[in-house]
N, C-alpha and C positions, 0 to 999 in steps of 0.2 A: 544556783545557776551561775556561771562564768560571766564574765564582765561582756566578752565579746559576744556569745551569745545573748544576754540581754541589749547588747546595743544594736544588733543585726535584726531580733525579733521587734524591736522599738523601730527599727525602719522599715521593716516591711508592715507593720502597723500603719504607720504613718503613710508608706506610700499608699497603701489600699482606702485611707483615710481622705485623700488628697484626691487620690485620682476619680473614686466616687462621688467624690462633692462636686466636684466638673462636671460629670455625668448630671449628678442630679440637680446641677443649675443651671444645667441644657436641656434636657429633652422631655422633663416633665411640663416645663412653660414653654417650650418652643412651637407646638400647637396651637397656645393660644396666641402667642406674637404674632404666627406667622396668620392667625385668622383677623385678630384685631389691628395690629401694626401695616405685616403686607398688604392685609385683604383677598390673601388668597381662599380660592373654593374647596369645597371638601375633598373632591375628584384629586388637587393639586397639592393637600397639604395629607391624603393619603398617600401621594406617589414620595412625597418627600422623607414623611417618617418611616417609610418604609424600606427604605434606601439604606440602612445602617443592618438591618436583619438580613435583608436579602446579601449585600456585601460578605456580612459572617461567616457566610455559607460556602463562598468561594476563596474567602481571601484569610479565613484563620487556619485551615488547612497549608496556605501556602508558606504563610509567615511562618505555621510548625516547621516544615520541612525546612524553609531557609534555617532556621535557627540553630537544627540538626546537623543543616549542610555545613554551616560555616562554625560552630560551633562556639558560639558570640551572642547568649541572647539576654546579656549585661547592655552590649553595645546596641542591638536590638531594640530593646524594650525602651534604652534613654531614649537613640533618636525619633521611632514611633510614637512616643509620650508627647517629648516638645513639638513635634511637626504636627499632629492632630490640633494641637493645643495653637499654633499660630494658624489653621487652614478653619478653626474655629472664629476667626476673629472676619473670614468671609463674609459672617453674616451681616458684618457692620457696613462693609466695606460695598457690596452688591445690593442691587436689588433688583425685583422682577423673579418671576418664577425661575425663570434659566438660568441664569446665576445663582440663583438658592439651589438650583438640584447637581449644580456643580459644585458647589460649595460642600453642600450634605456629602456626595459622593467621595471626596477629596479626605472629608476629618473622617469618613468610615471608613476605607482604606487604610488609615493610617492607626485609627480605634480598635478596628478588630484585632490588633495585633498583641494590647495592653493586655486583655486579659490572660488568654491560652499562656503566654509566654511568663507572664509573673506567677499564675498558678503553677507552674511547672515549677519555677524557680523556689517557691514558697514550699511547695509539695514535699521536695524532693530534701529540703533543707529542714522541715519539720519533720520530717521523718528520719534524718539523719541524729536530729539531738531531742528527740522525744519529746518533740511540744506538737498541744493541741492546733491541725491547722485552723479549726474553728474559733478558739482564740485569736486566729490572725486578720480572718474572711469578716468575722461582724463587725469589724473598725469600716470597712465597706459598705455595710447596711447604716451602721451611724452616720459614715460622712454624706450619703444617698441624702439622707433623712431630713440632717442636719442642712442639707445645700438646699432644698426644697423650701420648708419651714422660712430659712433666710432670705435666700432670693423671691418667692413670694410676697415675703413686706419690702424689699428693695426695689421689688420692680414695680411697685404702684409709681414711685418715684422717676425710673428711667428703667422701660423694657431690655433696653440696650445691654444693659449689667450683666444680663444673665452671660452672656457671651466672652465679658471682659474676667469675672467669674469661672468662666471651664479655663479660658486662654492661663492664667494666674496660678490656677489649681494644677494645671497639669506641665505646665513650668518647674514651679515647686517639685511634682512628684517626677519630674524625671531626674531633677540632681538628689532625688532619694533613692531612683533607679540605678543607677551609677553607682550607688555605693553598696548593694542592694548581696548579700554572697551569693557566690557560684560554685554549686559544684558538675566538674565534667561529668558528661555521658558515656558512660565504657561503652555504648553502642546506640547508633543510629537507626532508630527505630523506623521500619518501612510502613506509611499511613497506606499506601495501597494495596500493600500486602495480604492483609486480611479481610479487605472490605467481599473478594466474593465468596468467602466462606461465611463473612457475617449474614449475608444476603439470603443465605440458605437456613437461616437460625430463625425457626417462627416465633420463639417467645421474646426476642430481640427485637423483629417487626413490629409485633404487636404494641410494645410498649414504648418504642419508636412512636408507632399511631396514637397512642394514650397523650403521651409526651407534648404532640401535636396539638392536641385537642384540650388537654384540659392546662397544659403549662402556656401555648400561646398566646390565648387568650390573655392570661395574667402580664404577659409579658407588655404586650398589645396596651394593655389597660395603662400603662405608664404614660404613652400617647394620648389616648383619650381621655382620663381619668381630669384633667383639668380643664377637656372643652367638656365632661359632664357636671363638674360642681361650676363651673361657669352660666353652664345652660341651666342651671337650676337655680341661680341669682346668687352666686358665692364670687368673691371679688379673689385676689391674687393673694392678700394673704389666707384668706379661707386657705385655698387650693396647699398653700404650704403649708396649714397646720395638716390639714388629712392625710396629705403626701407623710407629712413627720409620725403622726401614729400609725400610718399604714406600715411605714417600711420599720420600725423601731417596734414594733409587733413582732416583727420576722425574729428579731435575736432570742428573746426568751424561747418559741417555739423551735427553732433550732439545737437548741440547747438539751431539748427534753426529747426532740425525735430519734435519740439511739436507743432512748429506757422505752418510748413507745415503740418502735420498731423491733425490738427484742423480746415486749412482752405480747403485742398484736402481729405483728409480721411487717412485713414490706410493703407487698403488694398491696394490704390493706390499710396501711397509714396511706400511701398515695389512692385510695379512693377516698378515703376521708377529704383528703385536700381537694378533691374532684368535686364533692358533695356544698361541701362549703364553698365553693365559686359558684359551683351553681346556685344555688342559694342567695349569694350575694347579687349573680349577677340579674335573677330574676329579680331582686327587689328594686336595684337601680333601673330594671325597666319602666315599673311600678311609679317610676318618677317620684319617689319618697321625701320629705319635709328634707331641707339641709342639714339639720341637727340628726337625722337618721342615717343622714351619709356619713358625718362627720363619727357618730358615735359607731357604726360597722365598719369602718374602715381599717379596726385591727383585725377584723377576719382575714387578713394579708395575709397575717401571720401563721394562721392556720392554713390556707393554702401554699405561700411560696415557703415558710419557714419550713412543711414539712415534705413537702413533696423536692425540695432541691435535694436532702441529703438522703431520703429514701432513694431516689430516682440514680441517683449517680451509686448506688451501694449495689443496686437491682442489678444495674448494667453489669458492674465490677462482677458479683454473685453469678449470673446465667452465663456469662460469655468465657471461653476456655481464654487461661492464663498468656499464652503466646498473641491472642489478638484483643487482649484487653482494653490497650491504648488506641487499639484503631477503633474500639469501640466506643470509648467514649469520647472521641476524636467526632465520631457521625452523629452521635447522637448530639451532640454540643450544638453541630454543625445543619443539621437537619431536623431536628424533635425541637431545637429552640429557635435555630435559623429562621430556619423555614417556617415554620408556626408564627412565630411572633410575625415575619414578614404577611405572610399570608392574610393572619388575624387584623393588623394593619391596614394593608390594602384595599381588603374586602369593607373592612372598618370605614375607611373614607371614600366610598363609592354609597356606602349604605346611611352614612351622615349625612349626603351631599343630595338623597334621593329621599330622603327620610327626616329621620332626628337621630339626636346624641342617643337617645333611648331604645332606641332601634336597635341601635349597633351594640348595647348589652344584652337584647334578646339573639341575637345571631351568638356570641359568646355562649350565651347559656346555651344555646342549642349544641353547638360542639361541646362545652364540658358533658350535657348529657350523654352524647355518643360516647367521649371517654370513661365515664363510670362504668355504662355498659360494657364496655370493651376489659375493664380494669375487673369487673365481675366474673365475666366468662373468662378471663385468664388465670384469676384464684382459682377457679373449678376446676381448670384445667391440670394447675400445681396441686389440686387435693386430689385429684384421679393418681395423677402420674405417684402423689407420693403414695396412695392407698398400692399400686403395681409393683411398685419398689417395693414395700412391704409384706406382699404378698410373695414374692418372689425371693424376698429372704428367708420366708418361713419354709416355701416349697424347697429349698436348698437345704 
């Protein structure tokens, strides 16, 4: 491999390294800051976490098009990086609900933009010089992992950290944005272009609804996941070992989802992952010893490690070649959006009325619906192919 390309691959490593460790020193303890530190109520710190999904949904669409429009999303992705990373340091800075929910709003805005825009860049350049992008993306789930794990033992010390932490991290990873290669787009893709023919695509619906159901939840659980080992008598570093073997579960499982997807299918690796949350999340309703949480906590990896690269494969597979991008454009934007938002909110309405425990029996209840759904859509793909092959015979 070339000097430059091992040096461009080593920064986009780094950056996805960096910018996940912000992530994951923000918003897997920011729940419990904002319930132990603020003392805000469930109703208030459901509206708050939930404010970063719902954003996604309107504003990573937008960032796509500017990026297209101006065709600049080097310059892009630096300034989005640093300005999330100083509108992060609000949290120090404010207090009181209404300034947190203007604070939250502010770094989502400027957050939704990190991913779509580096994937793109990442995508398009691994694909130019024949490297795996998954080689790139699990330096992601390490730094997730790795920021959890850490800022959990640091913030027994000063809650506060966590914050000085994302601001630090995503500093860093903008002057790795900057350097980051680009190659131009021969054409401007139109996001709106295809969405009313997507609309009319039932197998794209459905798995849309799947997506919903049994990925928001997991998504959701990032939130929640540390006011449940809390509520269970597990202190801050607990929270970050579990957080480190949940998400450091995800890489191996990744790794192995195209030999199982090739030799089981698609559709069927994403019910498996369906099966395994629910599973999980019935047990956490169970209110199970901490040593039980701590030890199923790599079933992560069997849910998010295999359902992210089945799921995005599915979409690519069913949907015709000219509205690819608008398809996984919505589905990003809505099957994860929207989900994790929803499974969030609903989440701190049902804490706030209930317990931590509650709100993974409502999770399980929607991964059920997803299995079911994820069922009758195999059936549907074994009719359709038993028609096709009937119909080649009759020819």
């Amino acid at each position: 491999m070339k000097k430059d390309i091992k040096r461009n691959i080593w920064t986009m490593q780094s950056f996805y390294l960096l910018t996940f460790f912000g992530t994951g020193s923000l918003y897997p303890l920011l729940s419990v800051y904002l319930s132990d530190v603020e003392h805000l109520n469930g109703y208030q710190i459901g509206t708050i976490m939930s404010i970063s999904p719902i954003v996604m949904i309107f504003f990573q669409p937008i960032w796509g098009m500017v990026s297209d429009k101006l065709n600049a999303p080097i310059k892009i992705l630096t300034a989005a990086t640093v300005v999330a990373g100083i509108f992060g340091l609000g949290y120090i800075a404010f207090n009181g609900y209404y300034w947190i929910f203007m604070t939250a709003t502010l770094v989502a805005i400027f957050q939704s933009a990190i991913i779509p825009v580096s994937d793109s860049l990442a995508l398009k350049y691994t694909s130019k010089v024949k490297v795996n992008y998954g080689n790139i993306r699990l330096f992601g789930s390490l730094g997730f992992g790795l920021a959890v794990f850490i800022m959990g033992r640091l913030s027994e010390l000063d809650p506060e950290i966590i914050f000085y932490s994302f601001f630090f991290s995503l500093l860093l990873a903008s002057f790795l944005a900057s350097r980051m290669p680009f190659e131009k787009s021969s054409k401007n893709q139109n996001l709106l272009g295809g969405v009313k023919e997507i609309l009319f695509h039932k197998k794209f619906l459905v798995f849309l609804g799947i997506t919903f159901l049994v990925f928001g939840p997991n998504l959701a659980n990032n939130t929640y996941f540390g006011l449940f080992i809390d509520g269970s008598g597990g202190t801050y570093t607990g929270i970050g070992i579990a957080f480190l073997l949940a998400v450091l579960s995800e890489v191996p499982f990744m790794k192995v989802a195209a030999s199982w997807i090739n030799r089981i299918g698609l559709l069927q690796v994403a019910t498996i992952a369906g099966i395994v949350s629910l599973a999980r999340w019935l047990l956490y309703f169970a209110e199970p010893d901490l040593w039980i949480i701590y030890a199923t906590s790599i079933l992560q990896g069997f849910s998010i490690g295999l359902f992210i690269p089945a799921g995005l494969q599915y979409i690519r597979d069913i949907t015709p070649v000219h509205i690819t991008a608008t398809a996984i454009t919505l589905y990003s934007a809505i099957g994860n959006g929207l989900g994790n938002w929803f499974c969030t909110f609903v989440g701190g309405i049902i804490f706030e009325e209930s317990s931590i425990f509650t709100v993974y029996l409502f999770f399980a209840i929607l991964a059920f619906i997803g299995i079911c759904l994820s069922l009758w859509l195999i059936k549907e793909e074994k009719g359709s192919s038993k028609i096709r092959a009937t119909s080649k015979m009759n020819f």
